[in-house]
C-alpha positions in Angstrom: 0.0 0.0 0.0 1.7 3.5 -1.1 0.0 6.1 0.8 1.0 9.9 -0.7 0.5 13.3 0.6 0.3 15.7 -1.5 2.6 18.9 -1.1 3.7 21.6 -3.2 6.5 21.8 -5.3 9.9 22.2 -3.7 12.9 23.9 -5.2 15.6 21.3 -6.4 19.1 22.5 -7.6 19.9 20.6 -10.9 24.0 20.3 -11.1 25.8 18.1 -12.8 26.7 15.1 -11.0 30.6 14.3 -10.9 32.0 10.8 -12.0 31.1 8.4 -9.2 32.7 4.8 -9.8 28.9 2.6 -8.6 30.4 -0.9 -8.2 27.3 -3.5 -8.1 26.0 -4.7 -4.7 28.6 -2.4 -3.2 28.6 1.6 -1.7 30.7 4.5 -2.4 30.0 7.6 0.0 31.7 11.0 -0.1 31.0 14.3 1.6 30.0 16.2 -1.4 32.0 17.9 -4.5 35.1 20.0 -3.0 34.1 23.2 -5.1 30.6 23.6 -4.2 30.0 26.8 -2.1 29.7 25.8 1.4 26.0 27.4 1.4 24.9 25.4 -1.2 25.3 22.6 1.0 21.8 20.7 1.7 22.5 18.5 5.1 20.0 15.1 4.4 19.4 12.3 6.3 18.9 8.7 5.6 18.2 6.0 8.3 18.0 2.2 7.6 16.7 -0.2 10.3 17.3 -4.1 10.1 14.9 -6.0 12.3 16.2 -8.8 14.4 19.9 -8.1 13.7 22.8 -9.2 15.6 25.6 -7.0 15.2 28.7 -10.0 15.8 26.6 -12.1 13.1 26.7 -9.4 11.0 30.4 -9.1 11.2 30.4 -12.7 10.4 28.7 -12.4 7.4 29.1 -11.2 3.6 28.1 -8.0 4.4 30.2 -5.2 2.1 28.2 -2.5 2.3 27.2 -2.5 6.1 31.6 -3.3 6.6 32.2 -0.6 4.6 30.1 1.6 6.7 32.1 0.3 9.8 34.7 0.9 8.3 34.5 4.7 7.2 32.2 5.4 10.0 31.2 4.4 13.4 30.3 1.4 15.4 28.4 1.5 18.9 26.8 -1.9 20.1 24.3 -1.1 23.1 21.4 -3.1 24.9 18.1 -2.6 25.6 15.6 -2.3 29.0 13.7 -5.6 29.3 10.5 -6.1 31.0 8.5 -4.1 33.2 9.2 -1.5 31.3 8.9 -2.9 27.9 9.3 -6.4 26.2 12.3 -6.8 24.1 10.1 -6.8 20.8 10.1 -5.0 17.8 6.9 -2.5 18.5 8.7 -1.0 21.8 12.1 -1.3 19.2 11.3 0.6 16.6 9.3 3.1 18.6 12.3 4.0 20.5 14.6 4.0 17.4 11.8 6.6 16.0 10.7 9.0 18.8 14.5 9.1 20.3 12.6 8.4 23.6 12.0 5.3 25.9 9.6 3.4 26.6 8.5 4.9 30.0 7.9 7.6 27.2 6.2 6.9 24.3 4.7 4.4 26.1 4.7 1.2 24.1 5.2 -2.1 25.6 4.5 -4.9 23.5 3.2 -5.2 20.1 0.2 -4.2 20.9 0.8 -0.6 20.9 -1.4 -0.4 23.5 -0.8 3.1 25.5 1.1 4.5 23.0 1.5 8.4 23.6 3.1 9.1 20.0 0.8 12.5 19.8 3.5 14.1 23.3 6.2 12.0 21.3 5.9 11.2 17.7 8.4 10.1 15.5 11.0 12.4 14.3 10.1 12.4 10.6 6.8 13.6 11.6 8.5 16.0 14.4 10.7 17.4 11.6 7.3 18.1 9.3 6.1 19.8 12.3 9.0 21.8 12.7 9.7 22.7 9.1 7.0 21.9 6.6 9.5 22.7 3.6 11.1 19.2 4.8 10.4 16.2 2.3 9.9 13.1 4.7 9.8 9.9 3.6 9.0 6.4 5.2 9.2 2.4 3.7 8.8 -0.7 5.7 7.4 -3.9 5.0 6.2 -4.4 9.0 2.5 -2.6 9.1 3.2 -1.0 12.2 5.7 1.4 11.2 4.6 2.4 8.2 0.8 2.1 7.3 -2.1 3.9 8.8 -4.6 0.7 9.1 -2.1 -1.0 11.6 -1.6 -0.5 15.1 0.3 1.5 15.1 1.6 3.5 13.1 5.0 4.8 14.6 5.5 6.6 11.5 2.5 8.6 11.5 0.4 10.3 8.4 2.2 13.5 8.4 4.8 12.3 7.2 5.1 13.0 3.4 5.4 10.0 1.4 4.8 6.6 3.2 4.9 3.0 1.7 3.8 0.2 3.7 3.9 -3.2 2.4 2.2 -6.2 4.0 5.1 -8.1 5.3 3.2 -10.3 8.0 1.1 -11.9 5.4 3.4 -12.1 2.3 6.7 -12.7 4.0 9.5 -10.5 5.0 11.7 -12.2 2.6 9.2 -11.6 -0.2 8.6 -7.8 0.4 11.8 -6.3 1.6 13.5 -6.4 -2.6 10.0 -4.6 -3.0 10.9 -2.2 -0.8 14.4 -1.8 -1.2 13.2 -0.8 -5.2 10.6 1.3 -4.1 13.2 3.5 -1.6 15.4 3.3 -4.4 13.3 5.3 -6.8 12.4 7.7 -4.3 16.0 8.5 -2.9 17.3 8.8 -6.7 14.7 10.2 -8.2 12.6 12.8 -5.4 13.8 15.1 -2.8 14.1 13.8 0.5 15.7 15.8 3.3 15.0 12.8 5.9 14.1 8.9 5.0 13.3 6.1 7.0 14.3 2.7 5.4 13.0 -0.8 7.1 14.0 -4.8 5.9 12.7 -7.4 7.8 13.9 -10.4 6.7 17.2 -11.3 9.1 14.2 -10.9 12.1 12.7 -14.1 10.5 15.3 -15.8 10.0 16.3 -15.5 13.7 12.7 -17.0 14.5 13.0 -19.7 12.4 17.1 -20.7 12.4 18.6 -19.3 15.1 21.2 -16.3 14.8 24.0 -19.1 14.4 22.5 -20.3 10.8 23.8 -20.2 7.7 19.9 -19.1 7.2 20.2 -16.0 9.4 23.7 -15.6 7.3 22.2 -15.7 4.3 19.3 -13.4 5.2 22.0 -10.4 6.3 24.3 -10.9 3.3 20.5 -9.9 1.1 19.4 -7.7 3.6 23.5 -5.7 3.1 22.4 -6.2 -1.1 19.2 -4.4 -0.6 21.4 -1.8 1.3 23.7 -1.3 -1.3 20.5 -0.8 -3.3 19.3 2.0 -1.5 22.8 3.7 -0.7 23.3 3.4 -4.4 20.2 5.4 -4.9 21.5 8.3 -2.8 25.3 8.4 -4.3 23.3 8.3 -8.1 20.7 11.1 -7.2 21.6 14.2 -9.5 22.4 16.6 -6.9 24.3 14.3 -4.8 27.1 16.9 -4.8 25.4 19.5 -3.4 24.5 17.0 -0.5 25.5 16.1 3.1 24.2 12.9 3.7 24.9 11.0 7.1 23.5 7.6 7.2 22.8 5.3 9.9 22.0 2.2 10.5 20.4 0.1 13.5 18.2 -2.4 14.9 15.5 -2.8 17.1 16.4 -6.1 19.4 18.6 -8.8 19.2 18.0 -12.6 19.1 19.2 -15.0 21.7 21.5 -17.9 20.5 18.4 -20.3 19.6 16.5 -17.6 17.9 13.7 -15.1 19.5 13.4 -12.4 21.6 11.4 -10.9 23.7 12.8 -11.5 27.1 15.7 -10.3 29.0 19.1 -12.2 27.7 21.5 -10.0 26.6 21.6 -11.7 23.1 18.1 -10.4 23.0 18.7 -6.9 24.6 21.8 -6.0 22.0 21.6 -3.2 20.1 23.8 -1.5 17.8 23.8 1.8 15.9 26.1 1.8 12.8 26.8 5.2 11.0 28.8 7.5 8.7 28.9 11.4 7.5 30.6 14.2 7.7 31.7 14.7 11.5 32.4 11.0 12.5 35.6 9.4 12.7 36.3 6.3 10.0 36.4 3.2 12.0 35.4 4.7 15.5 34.0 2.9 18.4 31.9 4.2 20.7 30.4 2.7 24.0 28.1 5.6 25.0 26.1 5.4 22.2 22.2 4.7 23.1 19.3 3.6 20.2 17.3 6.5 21.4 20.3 8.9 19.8 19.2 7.6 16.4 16.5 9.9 16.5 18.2 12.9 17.8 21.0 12.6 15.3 18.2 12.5 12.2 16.4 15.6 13.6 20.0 17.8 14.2 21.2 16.6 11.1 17.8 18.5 9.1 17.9 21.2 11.7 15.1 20.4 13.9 15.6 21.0 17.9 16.1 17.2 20.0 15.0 19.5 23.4 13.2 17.2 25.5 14.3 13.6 23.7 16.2 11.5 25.9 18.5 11.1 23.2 21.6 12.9 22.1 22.7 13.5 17.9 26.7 11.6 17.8 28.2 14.6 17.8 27.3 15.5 21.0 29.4 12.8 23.2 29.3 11.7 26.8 31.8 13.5 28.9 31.1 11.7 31.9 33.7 11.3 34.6 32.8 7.5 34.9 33.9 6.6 31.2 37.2 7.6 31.8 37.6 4.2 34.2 36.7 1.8 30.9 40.7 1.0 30.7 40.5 -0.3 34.2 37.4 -2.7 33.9 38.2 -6.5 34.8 36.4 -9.5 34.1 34.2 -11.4 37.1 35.9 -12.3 40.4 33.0 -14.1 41.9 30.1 -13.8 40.1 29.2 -16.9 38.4 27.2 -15.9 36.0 28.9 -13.3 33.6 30.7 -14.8 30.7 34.5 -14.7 31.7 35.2 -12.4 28.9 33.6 -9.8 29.5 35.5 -6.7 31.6 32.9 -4.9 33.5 34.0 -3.7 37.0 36.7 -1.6 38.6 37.2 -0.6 42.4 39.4 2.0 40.7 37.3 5.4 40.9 37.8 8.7 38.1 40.2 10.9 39.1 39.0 13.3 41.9 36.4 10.9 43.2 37.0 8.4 45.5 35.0 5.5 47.3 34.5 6.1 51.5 33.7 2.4 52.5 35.2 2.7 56.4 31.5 1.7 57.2 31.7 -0.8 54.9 31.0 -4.5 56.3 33.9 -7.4 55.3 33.5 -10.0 52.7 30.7 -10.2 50.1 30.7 -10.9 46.6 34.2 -8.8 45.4 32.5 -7.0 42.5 30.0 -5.2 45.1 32.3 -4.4 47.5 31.0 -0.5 48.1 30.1 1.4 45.5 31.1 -0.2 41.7 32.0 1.3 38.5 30.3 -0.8 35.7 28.7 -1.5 32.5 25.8 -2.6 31.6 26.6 -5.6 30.0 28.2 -6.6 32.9 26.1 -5.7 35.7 22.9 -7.2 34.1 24.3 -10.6 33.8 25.0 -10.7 37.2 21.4 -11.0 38.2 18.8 -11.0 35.2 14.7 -10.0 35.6 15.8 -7.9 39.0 14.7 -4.5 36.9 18.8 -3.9 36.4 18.2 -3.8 32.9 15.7 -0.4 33.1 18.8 1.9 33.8 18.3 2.9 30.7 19.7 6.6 31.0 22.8 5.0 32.2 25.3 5.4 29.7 28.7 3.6 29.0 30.4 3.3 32.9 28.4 4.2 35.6 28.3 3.7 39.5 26.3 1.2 41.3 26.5 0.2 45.4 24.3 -3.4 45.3 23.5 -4.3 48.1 21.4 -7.7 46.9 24.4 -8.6 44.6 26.9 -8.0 47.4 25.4 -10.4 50.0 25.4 -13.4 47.8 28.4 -14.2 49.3 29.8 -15.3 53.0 30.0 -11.3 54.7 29.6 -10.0 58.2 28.5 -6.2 59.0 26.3 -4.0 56.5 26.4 -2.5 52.9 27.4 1.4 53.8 29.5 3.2 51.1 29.7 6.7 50.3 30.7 7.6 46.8 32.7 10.9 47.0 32.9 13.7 44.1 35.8 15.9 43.6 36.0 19.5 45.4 34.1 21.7 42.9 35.4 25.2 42.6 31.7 27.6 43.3 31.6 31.2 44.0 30.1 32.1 47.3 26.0 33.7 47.7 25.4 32.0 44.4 22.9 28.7 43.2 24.4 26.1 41.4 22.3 23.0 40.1 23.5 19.8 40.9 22.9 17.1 37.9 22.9 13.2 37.4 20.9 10.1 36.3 19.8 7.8 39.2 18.1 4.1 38.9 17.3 3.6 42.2 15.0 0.3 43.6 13.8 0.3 47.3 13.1 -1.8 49.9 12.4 -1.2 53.8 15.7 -1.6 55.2 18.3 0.7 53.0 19.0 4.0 52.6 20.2 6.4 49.9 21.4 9.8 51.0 22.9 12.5 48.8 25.2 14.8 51.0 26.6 18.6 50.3 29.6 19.5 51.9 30.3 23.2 51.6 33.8 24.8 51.8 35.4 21.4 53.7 32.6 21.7 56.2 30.5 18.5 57.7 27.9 16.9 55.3 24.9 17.7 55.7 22.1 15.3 53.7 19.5 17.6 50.9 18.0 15.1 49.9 16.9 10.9 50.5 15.3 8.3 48.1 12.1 6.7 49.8 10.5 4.9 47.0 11.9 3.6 43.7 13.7 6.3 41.4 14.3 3.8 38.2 16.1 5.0 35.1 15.2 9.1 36.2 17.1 12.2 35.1 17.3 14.5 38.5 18.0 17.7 39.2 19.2 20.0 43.0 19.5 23.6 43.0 21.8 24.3 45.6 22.4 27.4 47.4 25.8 28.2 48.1 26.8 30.2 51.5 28.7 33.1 51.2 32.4 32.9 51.7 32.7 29.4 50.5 34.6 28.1 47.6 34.2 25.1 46.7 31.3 21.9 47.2 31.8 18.0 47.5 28.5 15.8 47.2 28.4 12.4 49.0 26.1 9.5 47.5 25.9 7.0 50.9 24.1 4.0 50.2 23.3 1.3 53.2 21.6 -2.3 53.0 21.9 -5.2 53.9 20.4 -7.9 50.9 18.4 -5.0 49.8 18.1 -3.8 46.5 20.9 -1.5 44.3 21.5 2.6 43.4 22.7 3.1 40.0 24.3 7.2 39.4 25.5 8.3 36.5 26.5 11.7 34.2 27.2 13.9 37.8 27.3 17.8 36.9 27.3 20.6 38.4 26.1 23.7 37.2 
């Protein structure tokens, strides 16, 4: 079904494309001809999703075009929440990919759509219309959800210019994505889009059916990358190409666990990955603070349109929290069981200026959550899965975590009581500075979370304490700085004993 909005005529530059070697089933990006004025410059965005996708069996398969992306671009793996707050599925997925929110936001679950709030957040094709109707939107999916308006959804709602939504549930993914891979095509070479949503959904069934270690699932990314090179071809052929800026990225919505489905809380099933390249991002980067919400917030910056109030942040605009700067330290497990032995996940080491206070701290314990932790993810998670570890969301790269639960699992006298400790921060005195960070906390009766102020190297004094569960929340303090001081420390003290956890992360203040 090819549902079209009709809109007037927009202006298009006709220039001369220059020589541009198109080798078949293969991609050739640049950044635009060197002599074009820089104000000639029209800044475009494509994005491609690939349900189901694996991001190590892609790097297994015969892939070219998405390596080649790697390879002149950037790569960030990343995992998803799990359930209560939504189900590792693709209507929660792509919802996320498309309002650069989560799920405790848009408000999708399941596949059901059911509570959806896409009117507060809609999808940023739509958002971008909103913002500037002169934008030319375009969407193409094969899933009925995303795409057309007699689903349950849609995600990608009917503002957005140009939509074309193909049956993929009843005629097969594997039958419909060439169809839409020909049909983007046309439109990329051919129209004016400024930003483009592009959806395959054929690996996602091969996961169901073969498992991600198949030849089948193989098979189905090395077509899937064809149908890429496809479209990509499309965009390096379209007759102003050199008056362009495209960035392109590329992600999925969930992952598939090693005998194929998703939906629940393995980390197979929670993996993530956001793959892209343009002007501004380093060939063959890495990146570890990279979240599938900052798909969205990329596509919007990169047509002009404000991200205020996404959760998620364009690539450009990295992570500069103190906590990253211990990933060099992280070791594999000590005691935990079950965390695969490869994976490097914890340090006792803390950023420089912060230290740990654990004089209070009881003896023994599981090693890892001895006081307060710097950790990933990836590894936390594993430690204890379906515990609501996974809904720290807003967490990014290395954060701190004092787990209580985690740390009693093993022989230990005393109590959990650790006190993180920030640097000294330099404040002029009379004045109200705002202190900022990301908190996942879970409560029980029994433990205590206390943030503490201590101004100008005087005694802490507690301005605030977490009663009730805080999970994956941005929070803000104004503080009010005495006159005559200098400089503030803040404490986080957490106490339990086989309680629950306190995740912190991105500390500022401002």
């Amino acid at each position: 079904m090819l549902i079209v909005r009709n809109r007037r005529s927009r202006r298009t530059a006709a220039v001369a494309l220059t020589a541009t070697a198109l080798l078949a089933g293969t991609i050739q990006l640049s950044t635009g001809a060197a002599t074009a004025a820089p104000d000639a410059i029209k800044d475009k965005v494509l994005v491609i999703g690939l349900d189901g996708a694996n991001l190590d069996r892609i790097k297994a398969a015969n892939a070219p075009n998405l390596k080649r992306l790697m390879s002149e671009g950037l790569t960030a793996s990343s995992t998803l929440y799990s359930s209560p707050m939504a189900a590792t599925s693709s209507g929660p997925g792509w919802s996320t990919i498309a309002t650069g929110v989560w799920p405790d936001k848009h408000g999708v679950k399941d596949n059901s759509f059911a509570g959806k709030q896409f009117g507060t957040y809609p999808d940023f094709l739509t958002r971008a219309e909103k913002a500037n109707p002169s934008l030319n939107t375009y969407a193409a999916a094969d899933w009925e959800p995303i795409a057309s308006s007699d689903a349950g959804g849609p995600i990608f709602s009917p503002a957005v210019d140009k939509r074309l939504g193909l049956k993929g549930d009843a005629n097969g993914y594997g039958v419909e994505d060439p169809k839409i891979a020909a049909g983007a095509a046309d439109e990329l070479r051919n129209g004016n889009p400024d930003a483009a949503f592009v959806y395959f959904g054929e690996i996602d069934i091969a996961g169901h059916n073969s498992g991600p270690g198949s030849q089948a699932y193989l098979d189905a990314v090395a077509r899937s990358d064809r149908h890429i090179g496809t479209v990509l071809n499309a965009v390096t052929s379209r007759a102003t190409y050199a008056q362009e800026n495209w960035k392109i990225l590329v992600t999925t919505d969930h992952g598939h666990k090693d005998g194929g489905g998703h939906g629940g809380s393995d980390i197979k099933e929670r993996g993530t990955f956001v793959i892209a390249k343009g002007a501004g991002i380093q060939a063959g980067s890495v990146r570890h603070d990279v979240r599938l919400v900052d798909v969205a917030a990329t596509a919007l910056k990169q047509v002009g349109v404000s991200t205020a109030g996404l959760d998620g942040v364009p690539l450009d605009s990295p992570d500069n929290d103190a906590f990253d700067t211990v990933r060099g330290s992280l070791a594999a497990r000590t005691d935990e069981t079950g965390i695969p032995a490869g994976v490097k996940g914890y340090t006792h080491t803390a950023p420089s200026g912060w230290s740990v206070d654990n004089s209070a701290m009881g003896t023994g314990g599981v090693t890892e959550w001895r006081g307060w932790s710097f950790t990933t993810d990836e590894f936390w998670t594993q430690a204890q899965r379906d515990q609501w570890r996974e809904l720290n969301v807003r967490g990014r790269d290395v954060f701190a975590v004092a787990d209580s639960d985690e740390w009693d699992d093993k022989t230990n006298s005393g109590k959990f009581d650790s006190t993180l400790v920030s640097p000294k921060w330099q404040v002029q005195g009379g004045t109200t500075r705002t202190l900022r960070f990301q908190t996942h906390y879970r409560h029980e009766a029994g433990q205590t979370a206390q943030i503490l102020v201590s101004y100008g190297g005087g005694a802490p004094q507690p301005v605030k304490s977490f009663t009730a569960d805080a999970t994956a929340q941005a929070q803000s303090l104004r503080l009010q700085v005495p006159s005559g001081v200098s400089d503030v420390q803040i404490r986080f003290r957490y106490t339990g004993t086989n309680n629950w956890f306190w995740a912190v992360d991105d500390v500022t203040l401002s």
